[in-house]
C-alpha positions in Angstrom: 51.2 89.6 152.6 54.8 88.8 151.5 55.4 86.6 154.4 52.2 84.4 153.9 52.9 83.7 150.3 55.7 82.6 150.9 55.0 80.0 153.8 52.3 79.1 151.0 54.8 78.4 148.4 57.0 76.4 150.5 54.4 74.7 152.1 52.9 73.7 149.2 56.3 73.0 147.6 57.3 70.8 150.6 53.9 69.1 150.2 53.9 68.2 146.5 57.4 66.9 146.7 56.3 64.3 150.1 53.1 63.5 147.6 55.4 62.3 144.7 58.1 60.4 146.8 55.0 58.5 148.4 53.7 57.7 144.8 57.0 56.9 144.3 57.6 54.2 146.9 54.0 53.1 147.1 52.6 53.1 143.4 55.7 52.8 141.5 54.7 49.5 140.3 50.9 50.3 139.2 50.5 50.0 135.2 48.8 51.7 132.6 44.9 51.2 131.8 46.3 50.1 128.4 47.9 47.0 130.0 46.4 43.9 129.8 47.3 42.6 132.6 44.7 42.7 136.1 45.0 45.3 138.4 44.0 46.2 141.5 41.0 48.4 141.5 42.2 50.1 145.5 45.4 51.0 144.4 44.6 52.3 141.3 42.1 55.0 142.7 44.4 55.8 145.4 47.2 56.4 143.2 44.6 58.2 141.2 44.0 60.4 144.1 47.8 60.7 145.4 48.9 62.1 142.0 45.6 64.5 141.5 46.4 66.6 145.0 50.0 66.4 144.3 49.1 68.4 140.6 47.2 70.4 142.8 49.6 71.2 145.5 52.2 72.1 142.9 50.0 74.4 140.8 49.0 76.3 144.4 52.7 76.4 144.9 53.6 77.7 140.7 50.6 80.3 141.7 52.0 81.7 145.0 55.4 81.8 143.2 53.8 84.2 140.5 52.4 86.0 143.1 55.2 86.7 144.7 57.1 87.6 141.9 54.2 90.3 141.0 54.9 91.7 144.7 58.5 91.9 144.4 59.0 92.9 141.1 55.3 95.3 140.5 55.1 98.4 141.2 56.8 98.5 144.8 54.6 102.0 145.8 51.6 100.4 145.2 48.6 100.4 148.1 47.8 96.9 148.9 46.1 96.4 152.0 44.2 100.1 151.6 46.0 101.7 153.8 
């Protein structure tokens, strides 16, 4: 159980961190809704969508990490897998 937390939190880690460099290089220049100035309505939702999984991947990846700290640090005699 250990070992697939872990690939969970680094996947998901790894994952969030390629979502926000690609927002990065791709969206860096897209404004506020605030800003007067016109937009494109494409690139607006797909940064929309880019920065909503990368919250996503990150808060799967604080989650595991809490997880893992419960394993590690709980009560290390406890029956997990009812065995």
């Amino acid at each position: 159980m250990k070992r697939r937390l872990t690939l969970l939190f680094l996947g998901s880690a790894a994952f969030s961190l390629a979502l926000a460099l690609l927002y990065i290089w791709c969206f860096s220049d897209i404004l506020p809704l605030a800003s007067t100035e016109p937009q494109s309505i494409w690139r607006f939702e797909a940064a929309f969508v880019v920065t909503s999984v990368a919250w996503i991947a990150a808060s799967v990846s604080a989650l595991s990490a809490v997880g893992l700290l419960l394993l590690a640090y709980g009560n290390r005699y406890a029956d997990l897998d009812g065995r």
